[in-house]
C-alpha positions as a printed NumPy array, in Angstrom:
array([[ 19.093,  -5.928,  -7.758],
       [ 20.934,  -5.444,  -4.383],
       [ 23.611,  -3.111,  -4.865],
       [ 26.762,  -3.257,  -3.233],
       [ 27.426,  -6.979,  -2.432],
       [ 30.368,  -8.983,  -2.562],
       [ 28.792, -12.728,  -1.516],
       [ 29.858, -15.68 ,  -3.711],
       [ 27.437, -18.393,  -4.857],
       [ 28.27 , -20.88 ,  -1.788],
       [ 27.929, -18.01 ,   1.122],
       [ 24.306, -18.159,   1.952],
       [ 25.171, -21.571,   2.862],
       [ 27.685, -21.339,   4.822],
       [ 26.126, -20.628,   8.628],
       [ 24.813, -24.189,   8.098],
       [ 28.807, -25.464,   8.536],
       [ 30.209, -23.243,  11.128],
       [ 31.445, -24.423,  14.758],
       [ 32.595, -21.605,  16.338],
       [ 32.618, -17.86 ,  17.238],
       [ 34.893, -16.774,  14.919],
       [ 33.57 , -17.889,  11.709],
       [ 30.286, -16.822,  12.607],
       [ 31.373, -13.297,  12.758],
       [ 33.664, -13.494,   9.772],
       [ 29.922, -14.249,   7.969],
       [ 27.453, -12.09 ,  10.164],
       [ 27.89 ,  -9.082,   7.918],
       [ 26.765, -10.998,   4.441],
       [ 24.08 , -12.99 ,   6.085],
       [ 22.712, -10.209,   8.095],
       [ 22.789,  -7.826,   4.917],
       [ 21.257, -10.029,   2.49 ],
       [ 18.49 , -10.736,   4.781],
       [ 17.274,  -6.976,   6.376],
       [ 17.507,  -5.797,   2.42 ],
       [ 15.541,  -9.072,   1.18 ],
       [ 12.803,  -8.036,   4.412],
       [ 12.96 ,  -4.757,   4.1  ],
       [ 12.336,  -4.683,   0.094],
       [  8.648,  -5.264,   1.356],
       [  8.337,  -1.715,   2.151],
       [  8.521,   0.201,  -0.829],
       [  6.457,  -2.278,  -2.789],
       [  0.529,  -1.827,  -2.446],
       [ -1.177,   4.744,  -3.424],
       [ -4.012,   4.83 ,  -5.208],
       [ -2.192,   4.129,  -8.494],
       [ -0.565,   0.863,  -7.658],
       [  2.529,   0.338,  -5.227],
       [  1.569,  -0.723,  -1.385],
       [ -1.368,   1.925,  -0.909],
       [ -4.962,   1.401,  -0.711],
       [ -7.314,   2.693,  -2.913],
       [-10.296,   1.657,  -0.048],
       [-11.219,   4.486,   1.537],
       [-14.872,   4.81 ,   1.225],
       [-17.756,   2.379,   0.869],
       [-19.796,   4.463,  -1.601],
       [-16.363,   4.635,  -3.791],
       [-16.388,   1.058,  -4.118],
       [-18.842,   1.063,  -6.267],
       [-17.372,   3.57 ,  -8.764],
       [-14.177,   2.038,  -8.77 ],
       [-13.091,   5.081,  -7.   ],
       [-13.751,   7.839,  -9.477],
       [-14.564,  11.001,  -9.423],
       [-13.166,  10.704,  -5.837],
       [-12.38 ,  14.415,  -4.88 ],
       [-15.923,  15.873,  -6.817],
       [-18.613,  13.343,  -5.704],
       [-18.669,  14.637,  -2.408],
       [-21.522,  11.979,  -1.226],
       [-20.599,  11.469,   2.285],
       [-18.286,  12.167,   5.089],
       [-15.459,  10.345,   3.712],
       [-14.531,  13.674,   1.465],
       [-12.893,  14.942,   5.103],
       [-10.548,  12.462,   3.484],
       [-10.859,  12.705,  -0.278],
       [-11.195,  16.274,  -0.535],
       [-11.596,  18.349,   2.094],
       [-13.171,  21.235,   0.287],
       [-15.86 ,  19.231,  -0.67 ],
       [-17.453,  19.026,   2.63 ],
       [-19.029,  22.511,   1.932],
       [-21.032,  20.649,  -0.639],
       [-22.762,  18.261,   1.967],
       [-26.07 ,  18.781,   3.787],
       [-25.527,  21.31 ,   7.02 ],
       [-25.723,  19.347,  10.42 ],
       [-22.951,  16.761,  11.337],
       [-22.611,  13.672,   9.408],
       [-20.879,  10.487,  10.827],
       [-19.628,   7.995,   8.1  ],
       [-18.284,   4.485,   8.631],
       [-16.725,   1.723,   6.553],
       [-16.086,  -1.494,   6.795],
       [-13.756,  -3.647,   3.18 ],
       [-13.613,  -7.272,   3.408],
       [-10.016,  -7.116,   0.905],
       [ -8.976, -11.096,  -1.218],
       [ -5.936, -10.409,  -2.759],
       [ -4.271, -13.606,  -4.703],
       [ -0.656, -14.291,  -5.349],
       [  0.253, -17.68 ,  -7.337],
       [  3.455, -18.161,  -8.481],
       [  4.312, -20.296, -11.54 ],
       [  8.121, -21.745, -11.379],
       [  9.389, -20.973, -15.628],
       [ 12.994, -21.239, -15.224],
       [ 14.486, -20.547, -11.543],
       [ 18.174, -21.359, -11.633],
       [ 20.716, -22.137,  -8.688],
       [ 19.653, -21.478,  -5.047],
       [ 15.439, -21.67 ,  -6.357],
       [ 16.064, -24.772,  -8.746],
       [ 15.269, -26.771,  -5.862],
       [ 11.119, -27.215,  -5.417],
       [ 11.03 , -27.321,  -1.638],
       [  8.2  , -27.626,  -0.782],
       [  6.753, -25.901,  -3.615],
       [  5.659, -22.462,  -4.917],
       [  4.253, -21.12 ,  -2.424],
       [  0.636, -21.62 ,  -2.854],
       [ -1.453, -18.94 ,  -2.699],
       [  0.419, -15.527,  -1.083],
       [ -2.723, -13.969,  -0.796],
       [ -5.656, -13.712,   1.912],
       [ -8.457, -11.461,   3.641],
       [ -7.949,  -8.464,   4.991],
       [-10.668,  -6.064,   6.619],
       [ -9.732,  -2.074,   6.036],
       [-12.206,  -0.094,   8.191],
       [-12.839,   4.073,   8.031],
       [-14.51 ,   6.593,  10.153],
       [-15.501,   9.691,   9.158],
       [-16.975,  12.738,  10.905],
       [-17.887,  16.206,   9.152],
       [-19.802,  19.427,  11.565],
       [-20.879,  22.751,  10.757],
       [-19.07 ,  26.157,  12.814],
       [-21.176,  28.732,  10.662],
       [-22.926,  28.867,   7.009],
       [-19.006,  29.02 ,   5.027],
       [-16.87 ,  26.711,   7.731],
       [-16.663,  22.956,   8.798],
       [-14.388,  21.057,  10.133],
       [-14.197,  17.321,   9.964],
       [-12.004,  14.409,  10.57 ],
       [-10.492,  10.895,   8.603],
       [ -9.567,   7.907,  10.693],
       [ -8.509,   5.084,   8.158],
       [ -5.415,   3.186,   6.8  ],
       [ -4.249,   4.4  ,   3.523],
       [ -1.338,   1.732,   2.881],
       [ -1.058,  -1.927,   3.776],
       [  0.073,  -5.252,   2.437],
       [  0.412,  -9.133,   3.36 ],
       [  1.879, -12.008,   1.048],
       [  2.241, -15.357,   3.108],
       [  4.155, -18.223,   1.053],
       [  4.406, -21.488,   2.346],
       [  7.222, -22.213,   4.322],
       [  9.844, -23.713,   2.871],
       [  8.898, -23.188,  -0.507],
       [ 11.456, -22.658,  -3.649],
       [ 11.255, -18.81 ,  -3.438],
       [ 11.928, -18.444,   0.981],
       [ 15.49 , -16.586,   0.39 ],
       [ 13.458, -13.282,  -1.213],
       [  9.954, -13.917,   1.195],
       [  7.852, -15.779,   3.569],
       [  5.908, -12.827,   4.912],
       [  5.038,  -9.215,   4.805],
       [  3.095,  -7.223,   6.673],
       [  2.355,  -3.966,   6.306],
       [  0.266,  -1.797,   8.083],
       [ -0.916,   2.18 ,   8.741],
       [ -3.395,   3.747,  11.043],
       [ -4.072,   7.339,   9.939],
       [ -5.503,  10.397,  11.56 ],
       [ -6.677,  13.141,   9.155],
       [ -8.227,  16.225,  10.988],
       [ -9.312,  19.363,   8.385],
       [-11.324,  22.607,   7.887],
       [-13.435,  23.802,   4.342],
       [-14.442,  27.572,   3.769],
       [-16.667,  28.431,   1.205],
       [-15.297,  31.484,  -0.189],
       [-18.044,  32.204,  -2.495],
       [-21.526,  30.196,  -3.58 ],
       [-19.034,  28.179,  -6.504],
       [-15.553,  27.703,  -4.894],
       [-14.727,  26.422,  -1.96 ],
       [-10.92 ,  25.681,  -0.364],
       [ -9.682,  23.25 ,   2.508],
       [ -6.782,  21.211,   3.767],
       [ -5.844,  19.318,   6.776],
       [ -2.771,  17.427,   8.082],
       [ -2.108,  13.791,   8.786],
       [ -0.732,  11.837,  11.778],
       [  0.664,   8.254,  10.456],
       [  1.271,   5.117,  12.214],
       [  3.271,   2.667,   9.899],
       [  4.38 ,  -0.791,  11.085],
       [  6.101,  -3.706,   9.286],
       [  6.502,  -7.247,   9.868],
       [  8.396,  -9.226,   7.369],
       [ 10.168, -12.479,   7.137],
       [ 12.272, -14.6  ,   4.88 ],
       [ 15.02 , -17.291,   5.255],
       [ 18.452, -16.574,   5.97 ],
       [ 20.171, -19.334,   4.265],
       [ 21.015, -21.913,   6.596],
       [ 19.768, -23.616,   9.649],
       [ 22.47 , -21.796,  12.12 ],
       [ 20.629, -18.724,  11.122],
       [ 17.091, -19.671,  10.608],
       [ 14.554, -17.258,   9.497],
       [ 15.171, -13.664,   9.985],
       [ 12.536, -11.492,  11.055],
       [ 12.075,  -7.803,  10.518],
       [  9.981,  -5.457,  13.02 ],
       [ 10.049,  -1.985,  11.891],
       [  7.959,   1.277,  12.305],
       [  7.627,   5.272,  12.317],
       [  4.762,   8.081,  13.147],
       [  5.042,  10.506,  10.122],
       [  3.547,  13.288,   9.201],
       [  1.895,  14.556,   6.282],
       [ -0.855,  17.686,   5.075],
       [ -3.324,  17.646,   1.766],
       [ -5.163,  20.618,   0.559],
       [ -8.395,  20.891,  -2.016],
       [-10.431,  22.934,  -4.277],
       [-13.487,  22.574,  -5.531],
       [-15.393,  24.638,  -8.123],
       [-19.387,  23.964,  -8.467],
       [-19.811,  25.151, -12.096],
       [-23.373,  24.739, -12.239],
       [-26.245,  23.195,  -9.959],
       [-25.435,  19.629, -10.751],
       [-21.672,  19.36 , -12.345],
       [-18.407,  20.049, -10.209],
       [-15.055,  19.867, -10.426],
       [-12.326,  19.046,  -7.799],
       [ -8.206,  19.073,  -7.65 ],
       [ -6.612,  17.523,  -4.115],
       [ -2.913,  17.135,  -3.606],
       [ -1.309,  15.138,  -0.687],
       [  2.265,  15.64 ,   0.143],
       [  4.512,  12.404,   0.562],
       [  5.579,  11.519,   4.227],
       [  8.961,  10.813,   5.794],
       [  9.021,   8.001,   8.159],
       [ 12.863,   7.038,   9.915],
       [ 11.612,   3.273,  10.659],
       [ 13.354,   1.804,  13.474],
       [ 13.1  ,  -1.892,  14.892],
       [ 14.987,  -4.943,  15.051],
       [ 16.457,  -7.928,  12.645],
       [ 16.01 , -11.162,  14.895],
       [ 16.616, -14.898,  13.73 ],
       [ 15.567, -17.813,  14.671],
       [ 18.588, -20.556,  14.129],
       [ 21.389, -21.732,  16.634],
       [ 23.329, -18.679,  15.738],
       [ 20.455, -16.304,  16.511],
       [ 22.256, -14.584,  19.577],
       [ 25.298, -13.873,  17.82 ],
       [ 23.379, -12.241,  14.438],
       [ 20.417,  -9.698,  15.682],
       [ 20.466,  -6.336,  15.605],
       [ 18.29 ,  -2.921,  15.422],
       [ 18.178,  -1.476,  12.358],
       [ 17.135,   1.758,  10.783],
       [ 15.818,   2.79 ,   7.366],
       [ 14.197,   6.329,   5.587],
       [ 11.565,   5.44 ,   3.594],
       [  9.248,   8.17 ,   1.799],
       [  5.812,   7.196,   0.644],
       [  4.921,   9.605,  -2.394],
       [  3.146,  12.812,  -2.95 ],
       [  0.128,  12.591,  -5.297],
       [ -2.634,  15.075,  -6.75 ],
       [ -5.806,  14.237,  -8.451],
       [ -8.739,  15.855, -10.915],
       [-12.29 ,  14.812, -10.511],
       [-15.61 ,  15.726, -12.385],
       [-18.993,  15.162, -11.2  ],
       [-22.104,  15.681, -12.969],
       [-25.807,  15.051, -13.173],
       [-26.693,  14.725, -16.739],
       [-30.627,  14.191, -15.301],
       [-32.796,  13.335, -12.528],
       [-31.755,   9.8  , -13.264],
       [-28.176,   9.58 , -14.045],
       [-24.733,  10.874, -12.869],
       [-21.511,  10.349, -14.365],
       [-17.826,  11.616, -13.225],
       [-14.701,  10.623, -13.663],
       [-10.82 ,  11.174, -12.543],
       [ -7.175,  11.198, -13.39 ],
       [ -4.674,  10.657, -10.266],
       [ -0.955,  10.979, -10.487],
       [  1.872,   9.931,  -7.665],
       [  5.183,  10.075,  -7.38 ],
       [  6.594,   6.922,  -7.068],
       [  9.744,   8.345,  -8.73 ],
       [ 10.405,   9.102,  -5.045],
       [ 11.546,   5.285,  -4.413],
       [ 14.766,   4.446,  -5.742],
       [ 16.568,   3.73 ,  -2.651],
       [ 16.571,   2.002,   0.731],
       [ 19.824,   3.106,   3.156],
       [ 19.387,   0.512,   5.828],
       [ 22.178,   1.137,   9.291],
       [ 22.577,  -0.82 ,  11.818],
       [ 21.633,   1.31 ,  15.093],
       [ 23.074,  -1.504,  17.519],
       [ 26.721,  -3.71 ,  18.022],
       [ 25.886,  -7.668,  17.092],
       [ 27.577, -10.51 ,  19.13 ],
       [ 29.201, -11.508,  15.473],
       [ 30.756,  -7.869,  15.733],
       [ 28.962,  -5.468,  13.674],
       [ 29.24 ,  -1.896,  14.559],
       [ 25.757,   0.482,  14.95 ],
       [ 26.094,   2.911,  12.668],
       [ 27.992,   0.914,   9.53 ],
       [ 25.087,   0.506,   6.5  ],
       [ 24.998,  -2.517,   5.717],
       [ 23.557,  -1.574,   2.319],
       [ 21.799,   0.176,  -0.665],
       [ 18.835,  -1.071,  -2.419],
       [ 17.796,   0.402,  -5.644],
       [ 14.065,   0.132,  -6.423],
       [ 14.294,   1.884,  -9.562],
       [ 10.479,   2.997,  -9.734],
       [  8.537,   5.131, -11.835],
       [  5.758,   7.643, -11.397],
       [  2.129,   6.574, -12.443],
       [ -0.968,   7.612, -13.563],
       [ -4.524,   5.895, -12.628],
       [ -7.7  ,   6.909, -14.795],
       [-11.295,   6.106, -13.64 ],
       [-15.269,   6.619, -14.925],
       [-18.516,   6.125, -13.02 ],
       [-22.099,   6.463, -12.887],
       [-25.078,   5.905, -11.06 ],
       [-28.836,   6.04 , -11.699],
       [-31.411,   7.04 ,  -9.399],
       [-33.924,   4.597,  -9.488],
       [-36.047,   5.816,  -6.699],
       [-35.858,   7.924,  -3.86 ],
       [-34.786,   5.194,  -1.817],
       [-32.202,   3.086,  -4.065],
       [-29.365,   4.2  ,  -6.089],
       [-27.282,   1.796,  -8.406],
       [-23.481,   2.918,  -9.104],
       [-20.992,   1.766, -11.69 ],
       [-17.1  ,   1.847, -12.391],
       [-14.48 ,   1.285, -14.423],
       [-10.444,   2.561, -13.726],
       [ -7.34 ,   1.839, -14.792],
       [ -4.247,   1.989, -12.06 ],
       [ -0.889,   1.333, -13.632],
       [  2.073,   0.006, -11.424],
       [  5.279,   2.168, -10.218],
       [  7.431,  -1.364, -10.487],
       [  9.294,  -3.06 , -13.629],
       [ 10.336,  -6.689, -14.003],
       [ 13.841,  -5.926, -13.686],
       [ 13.149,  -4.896,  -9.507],
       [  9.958,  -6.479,  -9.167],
       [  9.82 ,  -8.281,  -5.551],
       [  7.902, -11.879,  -4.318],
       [  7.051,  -9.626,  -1.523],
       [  4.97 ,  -7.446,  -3.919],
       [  4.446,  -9.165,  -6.86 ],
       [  2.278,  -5.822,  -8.929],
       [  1.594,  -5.22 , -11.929],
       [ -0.826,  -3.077, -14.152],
       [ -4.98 ,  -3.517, -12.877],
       [ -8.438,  -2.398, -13.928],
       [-11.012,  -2.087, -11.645],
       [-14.598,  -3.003, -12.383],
       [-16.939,  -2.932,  -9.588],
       [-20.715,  -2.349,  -9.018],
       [-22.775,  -1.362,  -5.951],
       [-26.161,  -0.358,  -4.654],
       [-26.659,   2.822,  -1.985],
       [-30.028,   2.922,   0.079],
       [-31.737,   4.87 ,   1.744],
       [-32.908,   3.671,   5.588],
       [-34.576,   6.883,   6.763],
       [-34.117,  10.029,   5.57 ],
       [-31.132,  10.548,   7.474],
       [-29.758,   7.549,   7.092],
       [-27.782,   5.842,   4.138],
       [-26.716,   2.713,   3.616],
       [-23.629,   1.155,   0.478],
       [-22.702,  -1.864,  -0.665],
       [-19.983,  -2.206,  -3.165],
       [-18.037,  -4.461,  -4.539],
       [-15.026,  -4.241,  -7.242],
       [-12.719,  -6.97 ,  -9.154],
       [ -9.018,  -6.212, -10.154],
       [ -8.078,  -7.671, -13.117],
       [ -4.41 ,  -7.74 , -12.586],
       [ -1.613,  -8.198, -15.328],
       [  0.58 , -11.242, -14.863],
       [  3.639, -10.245, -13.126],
       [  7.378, -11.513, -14.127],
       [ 10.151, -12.041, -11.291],
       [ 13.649, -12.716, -12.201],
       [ 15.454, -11.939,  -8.748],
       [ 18.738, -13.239,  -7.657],
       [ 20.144, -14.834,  -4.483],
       [ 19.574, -11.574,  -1.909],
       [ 22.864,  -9.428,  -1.732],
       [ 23.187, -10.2  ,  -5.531],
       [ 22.978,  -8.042,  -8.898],
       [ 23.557, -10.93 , -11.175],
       [ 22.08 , -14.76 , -11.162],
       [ 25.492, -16.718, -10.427],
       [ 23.99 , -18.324,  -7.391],
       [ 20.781, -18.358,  -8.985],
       [ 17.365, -16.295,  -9.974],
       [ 13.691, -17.459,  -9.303],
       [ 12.052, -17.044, -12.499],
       [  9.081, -17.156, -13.125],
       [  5.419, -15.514, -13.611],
       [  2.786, -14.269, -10.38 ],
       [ -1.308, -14.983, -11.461],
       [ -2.719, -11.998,  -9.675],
       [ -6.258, -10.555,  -9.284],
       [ -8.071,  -9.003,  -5.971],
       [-11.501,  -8.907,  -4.837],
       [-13.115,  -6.292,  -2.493],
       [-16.588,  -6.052,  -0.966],
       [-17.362,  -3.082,   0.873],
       [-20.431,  -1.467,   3.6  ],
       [-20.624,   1.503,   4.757],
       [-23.26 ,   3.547,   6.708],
       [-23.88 ,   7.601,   6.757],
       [-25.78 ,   9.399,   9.216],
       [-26.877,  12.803,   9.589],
       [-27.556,  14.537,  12.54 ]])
């Protein structure tokens, strides 16, 4: 899995032995190499379609698993989903905001870990998995009868796993954090009474914390702090075929983020091993078709088929940017990681029914299928295949005001890990083996306003 690396089977252990300067630095390049690439692995691993993005990004989507995202146009949150779409919303200025309560679960089950994992420690981890809250804001006006201009503030990727310390797996993970704040400002002109165009651009925050152990006690844990601003743009269409059906197409361009930060550890020899680091990472473009239509008063259905690039990912440069006390040189790369993923496709259906003027009731079903394989699958990001199912219930407070409640289950494929000792291709010193239980539960609000 780690390309590159020239450690034997003992060498991870070997900080815990050393008494001096000198054989500290003859091992600060392995043990500092396995351990940035075994944090930094975290970072290509939750869009839409699978991988580290999230797929929360409106309350009333919840409840349609998230189809017919770039058509529906119910709310503000289209300044995000499709920007052309806002021409289809009430004049006046509508404010949206979201709140999702997010319960992933991670449990791994030990089948056959070899070498370096054979050893229980203190187990498997427990459960990797824990709440989150996501929120959005969204805010759509009116310039004339054709133009409006509105504005996404929300986090389209993030990811935590937390094992237990010490358990049987610590060499590959202990914890990863991932997070992005996201500013999405954009303009929609009707260009006739059926289509409508728009785009905007994105400003990016990205920010990583992850952590694993470095092999021995003179080393400790190693922890990674990384992060970028990147940029980004997205552009719509939508065509309203008739009075109640439309039809909408979005693309988002991928964004380049040069993450800098440090690798600090924690053990005796913590002085002598730290360094900043740098590494490119690319999240992936994607583009999406949507339908929405009202078959009656009563019912609605639409649907949507999303594609990203997660080809994009196959490998992670990571350079030192500073001189270590061990006597690494900024500038040498310390490795290359090859993720080896593959582009996906995610597929979703909804409805909802009208039951009065006041309550709605929506329904969804979608199918996201995961960039990663077993052969590079990570602890840090243990994904696999999911469908969504999820329910939810809009209503009406006033007649400007509108309020969702949603809530989805992903039914996640078990997902296989056979990784070696970090700076490893093959399982000489070992491979944890074994099998993740995933699934993920969300429960969103959200509340519209027009004004």
């Amino acid at each position: 899995m780690f390309a590159g690396s020239k450690m034997t089977e003992g060498s991870f252990e070997m900080l815990a032995i050393v008494s001096s300067r000198g054989e500290i630095m003859n091992q600060s390049k392995t043990i500092i190499a396995l351990t940035v690439m075994a944090a930094l692995a975290a970072m290509s691993g939750n869009t839409l379609a699978g991988g580290f993005g999230l797929a929360t990004q409106s309350g009333s989507g919840t409840g349609n698993a998230f189809a017919g995202g770039s058509a529906a146009a119910d709310d503000a949150s289209v300044a995000w989903s499709n920007p052309a779409a806002m021409t289809a919303l009430p004049s006046g200025n509508q404010l949206t905001a979201a709140g999702h309560f997010l319960r992933p679960s991670f449990k791994f089950s030990n089948t056959a870990s070899t070498g370096a994992f054979a050893a229980p420690g203190t187990g498997d981890g427990g459960d990797a998995g824990d709440w989150a809250f996501v929120p959005n804001l969204f805010f759509i006006t009116d310039v004339n009868p054709r133009l409006r201009l509105g504005v996404a503030v929300n986090a389209p990727f993030g990811l935590k796993t937390d094992y237990a310390s010490g358990w049987r797996g610590q060499l590959t993970a202990l914890k990863s954090e991932i997070t992005s704040i996201n500013i999405n400002p954009s303009v929609a002109y009707k260009l006739s009474d059926t289509i409508s165009i728009g785009g905007g651009v994105s400003v990016q925050k990205f920010k990583a914390e992850l952590t694993s152990f470095a092999g021995s006690a003179a080393a400790g844990n190693v922890k990674i702090n990384a992060d970028d601003t990147g940029y980004g743009f997205n552009l719509g269409l939508l065509a309203q075929a008739s009075p109640g059906t439309r039809f909408g197409l979005t693309y988002r361009s991928s964004i380049k983020y040069d993450l800098g930060g440090t690798a600090s550890f924690s053990g005796t020899a913590a002085a002598l091993l730290g360094s900043g680091i740098t590494a490119s990472l690319r999240v992936p473009e994607s583009a999406s078709a949507s339908f929405f239509t009202a078959l009656n008063p009563k019912w609605d259905v639409m649907g949507d088929i999303t594609w990203t690039r997660w080809s994009q990912v196959q490998q992670l440069d990571i350079i030192r940017t500073s001189a270590t006390g061990a006597g690494s040189a900024a500038g040498s790369t310390l490795s290359s990681l090859a993720f080896r993923w593959s582009d996906t496709w995610r597929f979703g259906i909804g409805a909802n029914y009208k039951a009065n003027d006041q309550m709605k009731f929506r329904f969804g079903l979608a199918f996201d299928r995961t960039p990663t394989n077993d052969a590079t699958r990570t602890p840090r990001l243990p994904d696999q295949d999911r469908t969504w199912a999820a329910v939810g219930i809009q209503y009406r407070t006033s007649k400007s005001g509108l309020l969702e409640f949603g809530y989805a289950h992903e039914f996640i494929r078990d997902a296989a890990v056979n990784v070696p000792v970090p700076g490893l291709t093959t399982c000489a010193a070992g491979c944890l083996t074994g099998n993740f239980s995933d699934k993920a539960d969300i429960v969103s609000i959200q509340y519209s306003h027009l004004f």
